[in-house]
C-alpha positions as CSV (number, residue, x, y, z in Angstrom):
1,X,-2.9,-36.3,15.1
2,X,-3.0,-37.9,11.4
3,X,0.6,-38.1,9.9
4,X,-0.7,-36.6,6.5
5,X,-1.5,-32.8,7.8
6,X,0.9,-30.9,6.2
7,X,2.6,-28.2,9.4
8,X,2.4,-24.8,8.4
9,X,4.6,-22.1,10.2
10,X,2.9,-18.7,9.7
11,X,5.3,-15.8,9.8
12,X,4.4,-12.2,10.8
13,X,4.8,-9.2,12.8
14,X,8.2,-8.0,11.7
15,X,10.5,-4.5,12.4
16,X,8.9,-3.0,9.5
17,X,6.8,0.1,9.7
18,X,4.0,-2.4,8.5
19,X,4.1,-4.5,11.6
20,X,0.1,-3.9,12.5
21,X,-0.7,-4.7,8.9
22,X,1.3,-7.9,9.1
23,X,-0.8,-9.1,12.2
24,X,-4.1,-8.4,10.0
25,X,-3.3,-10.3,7.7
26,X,-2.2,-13.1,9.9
27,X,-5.2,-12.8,11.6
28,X,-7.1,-13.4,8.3
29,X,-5.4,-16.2,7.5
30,X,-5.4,-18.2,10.6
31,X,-8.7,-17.4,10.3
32,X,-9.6,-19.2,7.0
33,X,-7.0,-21.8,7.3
34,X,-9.1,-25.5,7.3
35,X,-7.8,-27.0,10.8
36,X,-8.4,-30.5,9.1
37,X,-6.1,-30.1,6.2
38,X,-3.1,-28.4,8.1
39,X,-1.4,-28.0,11.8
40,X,-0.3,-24.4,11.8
41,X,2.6,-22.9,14.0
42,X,2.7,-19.4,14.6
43,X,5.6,-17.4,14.8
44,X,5.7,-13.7,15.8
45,X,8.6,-11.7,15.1
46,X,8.8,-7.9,17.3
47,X,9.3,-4.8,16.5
48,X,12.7,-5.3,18.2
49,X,13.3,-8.1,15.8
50,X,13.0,-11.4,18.8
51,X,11.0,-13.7,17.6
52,X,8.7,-16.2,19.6
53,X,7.7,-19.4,18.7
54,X,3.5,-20.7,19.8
55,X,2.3,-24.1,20.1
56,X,0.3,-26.5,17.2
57,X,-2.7,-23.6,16.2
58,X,-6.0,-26.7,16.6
59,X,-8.4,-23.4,15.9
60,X,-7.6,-20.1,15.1
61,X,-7.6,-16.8,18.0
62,X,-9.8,-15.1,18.8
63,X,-8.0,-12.0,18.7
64,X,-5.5,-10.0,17.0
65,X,-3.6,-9.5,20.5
66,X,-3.6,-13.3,20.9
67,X,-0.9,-13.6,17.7
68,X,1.4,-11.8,19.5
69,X,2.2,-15.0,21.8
70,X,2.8,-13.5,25.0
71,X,2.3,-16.8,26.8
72,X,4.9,-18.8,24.8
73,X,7.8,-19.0,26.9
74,X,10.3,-19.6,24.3
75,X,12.5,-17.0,22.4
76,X,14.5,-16.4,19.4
77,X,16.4,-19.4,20.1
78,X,13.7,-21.7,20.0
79,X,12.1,-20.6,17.2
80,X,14.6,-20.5,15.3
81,X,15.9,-24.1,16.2
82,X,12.4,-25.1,15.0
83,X,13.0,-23.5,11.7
84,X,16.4,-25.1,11.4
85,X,14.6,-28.4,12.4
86,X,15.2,-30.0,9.0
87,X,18.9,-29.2,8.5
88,X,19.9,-31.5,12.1
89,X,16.8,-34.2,11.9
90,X,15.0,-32.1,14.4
91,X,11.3,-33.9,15.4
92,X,9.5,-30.8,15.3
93,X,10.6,-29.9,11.1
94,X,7.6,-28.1,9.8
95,X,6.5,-28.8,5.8
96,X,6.6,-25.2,5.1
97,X,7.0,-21.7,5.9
98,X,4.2,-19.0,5.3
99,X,5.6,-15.7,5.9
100,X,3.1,-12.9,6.2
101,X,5.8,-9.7,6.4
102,X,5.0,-6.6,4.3
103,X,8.1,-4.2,4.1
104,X,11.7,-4.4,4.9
105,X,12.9,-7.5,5.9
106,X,10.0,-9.4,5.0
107,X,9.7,-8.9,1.6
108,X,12.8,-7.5,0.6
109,X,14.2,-11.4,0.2
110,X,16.3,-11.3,3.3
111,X,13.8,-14.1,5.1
112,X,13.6,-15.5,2.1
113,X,17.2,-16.4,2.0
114,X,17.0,-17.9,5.7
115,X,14.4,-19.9,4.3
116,X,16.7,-21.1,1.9
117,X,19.9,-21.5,4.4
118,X,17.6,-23.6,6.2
119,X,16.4,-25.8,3.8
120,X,12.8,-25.3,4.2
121,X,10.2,-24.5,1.5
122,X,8.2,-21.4,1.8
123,X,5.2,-19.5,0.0
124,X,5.9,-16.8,-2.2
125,X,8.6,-15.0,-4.3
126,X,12.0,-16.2,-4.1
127,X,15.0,-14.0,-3.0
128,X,15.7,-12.5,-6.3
129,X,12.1,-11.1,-7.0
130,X,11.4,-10.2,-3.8
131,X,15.1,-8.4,-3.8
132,X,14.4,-6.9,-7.5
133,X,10.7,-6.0,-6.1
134,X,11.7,-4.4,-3.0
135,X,14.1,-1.6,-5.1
136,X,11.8,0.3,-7.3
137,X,15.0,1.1,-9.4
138,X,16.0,-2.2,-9.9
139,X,12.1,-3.0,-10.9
140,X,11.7,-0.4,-12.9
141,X,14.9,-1.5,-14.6
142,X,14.0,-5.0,-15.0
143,X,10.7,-3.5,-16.5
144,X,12.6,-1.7,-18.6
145,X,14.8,-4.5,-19.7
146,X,11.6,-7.0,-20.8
147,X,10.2,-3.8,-22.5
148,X,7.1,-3.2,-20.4
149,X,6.3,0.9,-20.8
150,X,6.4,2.6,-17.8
151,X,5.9,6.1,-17.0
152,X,9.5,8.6,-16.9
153,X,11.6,8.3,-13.9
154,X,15.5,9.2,-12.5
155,X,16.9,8.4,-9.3
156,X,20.6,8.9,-7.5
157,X,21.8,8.2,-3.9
158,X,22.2,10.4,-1.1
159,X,25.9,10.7,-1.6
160,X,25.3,11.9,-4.8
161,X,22.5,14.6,-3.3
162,X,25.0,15.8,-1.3
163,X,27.8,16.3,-3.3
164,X,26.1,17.6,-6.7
165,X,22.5,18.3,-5.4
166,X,22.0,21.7,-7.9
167,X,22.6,18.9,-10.8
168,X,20.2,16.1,-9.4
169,X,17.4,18.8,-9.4
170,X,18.1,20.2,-13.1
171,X,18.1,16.5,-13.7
172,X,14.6,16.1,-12.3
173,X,13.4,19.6,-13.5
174,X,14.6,18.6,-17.2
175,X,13.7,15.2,-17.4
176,X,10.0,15.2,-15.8
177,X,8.9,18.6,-14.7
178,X,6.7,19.4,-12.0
179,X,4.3,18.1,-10.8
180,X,6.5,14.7,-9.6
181,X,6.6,11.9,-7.1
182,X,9.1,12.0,-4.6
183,X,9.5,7.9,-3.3
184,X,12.5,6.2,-0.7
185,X,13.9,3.5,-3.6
186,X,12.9,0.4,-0.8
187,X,9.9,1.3,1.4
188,X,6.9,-0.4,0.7
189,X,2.3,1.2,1.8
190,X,3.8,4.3,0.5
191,X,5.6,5.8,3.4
192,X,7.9,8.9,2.8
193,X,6.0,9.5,-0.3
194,X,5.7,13.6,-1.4
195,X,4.5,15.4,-4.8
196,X,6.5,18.5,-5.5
197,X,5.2,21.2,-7.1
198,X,8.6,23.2,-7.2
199,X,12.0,23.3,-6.7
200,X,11.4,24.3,-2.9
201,X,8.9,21.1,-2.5
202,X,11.3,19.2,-4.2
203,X,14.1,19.9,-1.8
204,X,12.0,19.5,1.0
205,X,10.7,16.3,-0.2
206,X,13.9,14.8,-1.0
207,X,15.4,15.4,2.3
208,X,12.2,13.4,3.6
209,X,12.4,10.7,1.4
210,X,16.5,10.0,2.6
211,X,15.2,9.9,6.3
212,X,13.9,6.5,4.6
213,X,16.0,5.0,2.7
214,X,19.9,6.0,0.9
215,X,18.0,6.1,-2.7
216,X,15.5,7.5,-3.7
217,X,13.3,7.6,-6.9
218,X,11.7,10.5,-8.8
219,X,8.8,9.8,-11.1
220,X,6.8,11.9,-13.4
221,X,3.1,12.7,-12.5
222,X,0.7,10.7,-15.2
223,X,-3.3,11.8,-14.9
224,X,-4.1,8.1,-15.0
225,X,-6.7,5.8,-13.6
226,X,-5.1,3.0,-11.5
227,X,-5.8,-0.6,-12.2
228,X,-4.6,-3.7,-10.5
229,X,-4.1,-7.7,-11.5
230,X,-3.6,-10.3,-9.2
231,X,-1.2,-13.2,-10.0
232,X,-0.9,-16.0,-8.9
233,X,1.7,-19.6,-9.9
234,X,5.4,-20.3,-10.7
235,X,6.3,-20.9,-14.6
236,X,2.9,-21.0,-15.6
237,X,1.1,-17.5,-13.8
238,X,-2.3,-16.8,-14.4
239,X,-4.1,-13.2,-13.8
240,X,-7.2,-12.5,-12.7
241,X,-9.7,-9.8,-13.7
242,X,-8.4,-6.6,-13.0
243,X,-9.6,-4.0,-11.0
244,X,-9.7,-0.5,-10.3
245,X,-8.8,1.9,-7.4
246,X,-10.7,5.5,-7.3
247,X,-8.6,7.5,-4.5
248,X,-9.7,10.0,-2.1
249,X,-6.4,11.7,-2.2
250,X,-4.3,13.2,-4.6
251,X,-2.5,9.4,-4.9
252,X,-3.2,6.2,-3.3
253,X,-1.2,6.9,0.2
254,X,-0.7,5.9,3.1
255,X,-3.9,6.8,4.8
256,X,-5.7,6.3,1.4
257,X,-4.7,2.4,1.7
258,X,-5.1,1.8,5.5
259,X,-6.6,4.7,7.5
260,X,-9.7,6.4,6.2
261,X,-10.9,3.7,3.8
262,X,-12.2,5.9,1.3
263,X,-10.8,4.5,-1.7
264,X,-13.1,2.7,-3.8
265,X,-12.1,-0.5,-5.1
266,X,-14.2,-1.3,-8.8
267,X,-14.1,-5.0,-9.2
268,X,-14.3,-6.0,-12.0
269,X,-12.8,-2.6,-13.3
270,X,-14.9,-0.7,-15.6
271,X,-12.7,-1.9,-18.7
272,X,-13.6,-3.2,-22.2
273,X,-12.5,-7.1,-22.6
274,X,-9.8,-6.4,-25.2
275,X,-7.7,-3.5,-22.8
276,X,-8.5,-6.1,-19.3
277,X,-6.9,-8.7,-21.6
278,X,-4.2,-6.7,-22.5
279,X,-3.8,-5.6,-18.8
280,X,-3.5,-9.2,-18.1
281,X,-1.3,-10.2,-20.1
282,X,1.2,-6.6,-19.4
283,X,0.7,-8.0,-15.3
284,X,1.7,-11.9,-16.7
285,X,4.5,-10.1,-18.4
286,X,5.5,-8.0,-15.6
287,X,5.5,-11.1,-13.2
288,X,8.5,-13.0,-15.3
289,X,10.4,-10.1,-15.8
290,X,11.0,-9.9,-11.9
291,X,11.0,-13.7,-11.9
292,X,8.0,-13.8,-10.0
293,X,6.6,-17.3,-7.8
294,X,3.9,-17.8,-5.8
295,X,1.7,-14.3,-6.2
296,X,2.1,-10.8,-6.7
297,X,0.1,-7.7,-7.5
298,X,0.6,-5.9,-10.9
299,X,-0.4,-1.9,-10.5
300,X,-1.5,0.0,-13.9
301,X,-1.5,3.2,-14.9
302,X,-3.7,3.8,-18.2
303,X,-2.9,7.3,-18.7
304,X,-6.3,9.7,-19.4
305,X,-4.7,11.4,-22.3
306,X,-4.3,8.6,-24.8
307,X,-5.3,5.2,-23.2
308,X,-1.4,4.1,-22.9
309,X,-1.0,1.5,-20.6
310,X,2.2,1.6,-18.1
311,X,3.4,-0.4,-15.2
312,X,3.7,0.9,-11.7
313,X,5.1,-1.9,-9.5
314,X,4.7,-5.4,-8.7
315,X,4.0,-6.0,-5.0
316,X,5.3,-9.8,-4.2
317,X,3.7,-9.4,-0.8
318,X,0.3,-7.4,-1.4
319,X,-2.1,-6.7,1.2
320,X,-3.7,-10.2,2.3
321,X,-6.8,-9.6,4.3
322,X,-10.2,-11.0,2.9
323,X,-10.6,-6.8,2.3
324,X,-7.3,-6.6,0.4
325,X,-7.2,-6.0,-3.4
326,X,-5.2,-9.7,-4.4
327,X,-8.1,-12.2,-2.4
328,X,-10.8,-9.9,-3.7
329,X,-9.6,-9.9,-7.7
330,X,-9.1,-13.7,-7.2
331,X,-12.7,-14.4,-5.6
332,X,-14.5,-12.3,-8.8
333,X,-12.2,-14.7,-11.2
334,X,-13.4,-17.8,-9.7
335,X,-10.8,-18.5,-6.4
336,X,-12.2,-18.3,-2.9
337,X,-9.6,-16.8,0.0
338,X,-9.2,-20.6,1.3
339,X,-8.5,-22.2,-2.1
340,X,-5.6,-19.8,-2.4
341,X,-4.3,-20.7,0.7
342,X,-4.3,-23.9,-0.5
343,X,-2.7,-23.0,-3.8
344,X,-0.3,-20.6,-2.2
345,X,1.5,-23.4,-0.8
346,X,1.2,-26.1,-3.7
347,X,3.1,-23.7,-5.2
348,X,5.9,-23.0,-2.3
349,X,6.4,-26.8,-2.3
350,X,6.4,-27.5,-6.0
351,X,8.9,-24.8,-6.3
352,X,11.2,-26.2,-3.3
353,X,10.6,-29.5,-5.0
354,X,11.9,-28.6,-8.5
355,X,14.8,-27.1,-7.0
356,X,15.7,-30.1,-5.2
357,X,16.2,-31.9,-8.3
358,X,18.9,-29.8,-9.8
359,X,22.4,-30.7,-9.6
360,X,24.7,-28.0,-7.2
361,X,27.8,-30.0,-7.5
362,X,30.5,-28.9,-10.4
363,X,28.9,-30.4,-13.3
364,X,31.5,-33.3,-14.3
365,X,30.0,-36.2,-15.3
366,X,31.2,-40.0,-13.9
């Protein structure tokens, strides 16, 4: 083994509904990892929420059912030990951390902040953005704040359904009308997502969304084509082209996204180059106001009616298969899936590196 491969601990799995999507996209990237440059360790976290830690990856599996490490004898313990490595001198410190979780406690910051605890650099957005980018109220807020346009939205809490729920729907019914989307505040592939078409489906669809989460968000329905940027770097982002999603369904659910396949992905979207420039610069935009690192995915509305451009959500963990929407935006601007591996965690470490260098002492000076 040559001392200069940098060890790579790839994270996925996870107790979010998006387990199975998790261990696609680690698949991928094992995959197209270059076995030369790196020594990668897998670590697969159940549905249960044990983790298990594999041995030093020399070649990638050969299947999907391999990631899930049923040979490794070790459990949470040891894993975790490993990830602690650096904090106690252990031999077996890794350089980084690659965490490939979609959904509650993957993206929501919590790993991130064991990361962090642990003293170990990882890829991807920091606690607060992935935090902020989890809630789609706190996003849509932040959005608000840096003056991005977004489309007309209210939310309250299920307390607040339960003790004044005639009010919350007049609220919705005056504010955006039917149709609306009915979404849980923190779930991410569009789980416990409903339209209403009146006060009976709105009712109904409420009650489903708080099986999900204790918020939930109510946004009004924009005839709008859907287009998406993919960013990528710390305090200097760039966008690529952007591209376009044509649904089969009514919206982009669910099954749209993983199941039937029958949404269209137009790359690059049919745009002309002053509205993709000022798509680009909206998702660049967009990025800093949820103080964005490492990557995200910017998703557009351009509404049919008079061209305005609004801001759905930025995804700081977006689908990461060679098939997915981020890799595929990247490779028409120039970036090939294994170059933004390697990019991916140039910028984990140059962000772990920066902070380093600040002062977390009280700020007296000798």
């Amino acid at each position: 083994m040559s001392m200069d491969k940098l060890k790579v601990g790839v994270v996925y799995g996870g107790k979010s509904g998006e387990h199975e999507v998790s261990l696609q996209t680690a698949f991928a990237v094992t995959n197209a990892f270059d076995y030369d440059k790196y020594e990668l360790v897998p670590f697969y976290i159940s549905k249960q929420g044990t983790w298990k830690k594999g041995a030093v990856m020399h070649a990638p599996f050969a299947r999907i059912e391999d990631l899930k490490l049923e040979s490794s004898a070790g459990g949470t313990q040891d894993a975790l030990n490993a990830l602690f490595a650096r904090l106690y001198g252990g031999a077996e410190a890794l350089d980084i951390m690659f965490p490939l979780l979609h959904g509650t406690f993957g993206e929501d910051g919590t790993i991130q902040g064991m990361f962090e605890m642990a003293d170990m650099p990882y890829v991807g957005a920091g606690v607060l953005a992935s935090a902020g980018g989890m809630d789609k109220v706190v996003m849509k807020k932040l959005f608000a704040q840096a003056g991005i346009d977004q489309c007309a939205f209210t939310y309250f809490n299920a307390t607040q359904w339960k003790q004044t729920e005639h009010e919350m729907i007049v609220q919705v019914e005056d504010q955006l009308g039917y149709p609306c989307f009915i979404k849980p505040a923190n779930l991410g592939s569009s789980v416990g997502i409903s339209k209403a078409r009146n006060r009976d489906e709105l009712k109904t669809a409420i009650e489903f969304a708080l099986r999900y989460d204790t918020k939930v968000v109510i946004e009004e329905f924009v005839e709008a084509r859907e287009v998406e940027v993919s960013v990528l770097g710390n305090d200097e982002p760039m966008a690529s082209v952007p591209g376009e999603i044509v649904s089969s369904g009514e919206y982009y659910d669910y099954a749209a996204k993983y199941i039937d396949g029958q949404s269209q992905m137009l790359i690059p979207a049919p745009l002309d180059p002053e509205a993709a420039d000022r798509i680009r610069e909206a998702a660049l935009q967009a990025f800093r106001a949820i103080e964005g690192n490492g990557i995200s995915r910017a998703d557009f509305f351009i509404r049919k009616s008079d061209g305005a451009l609004l801001i759905n959500e930025v995804n700081t963990m977006p689908g990461f298969t060679p098939y997915s929407m981020y890799p595929l935006l990247w490779r028409e601007t120039g970036v090939s899936y294994a170059e933004l591996l390697d990019r991916m965690i140039e910028l984990g470490l140059e962000r772990y590196n920066r902070k380093q260098a600040l002062n977390y002492e009280n700020g007296v000076q000798a």
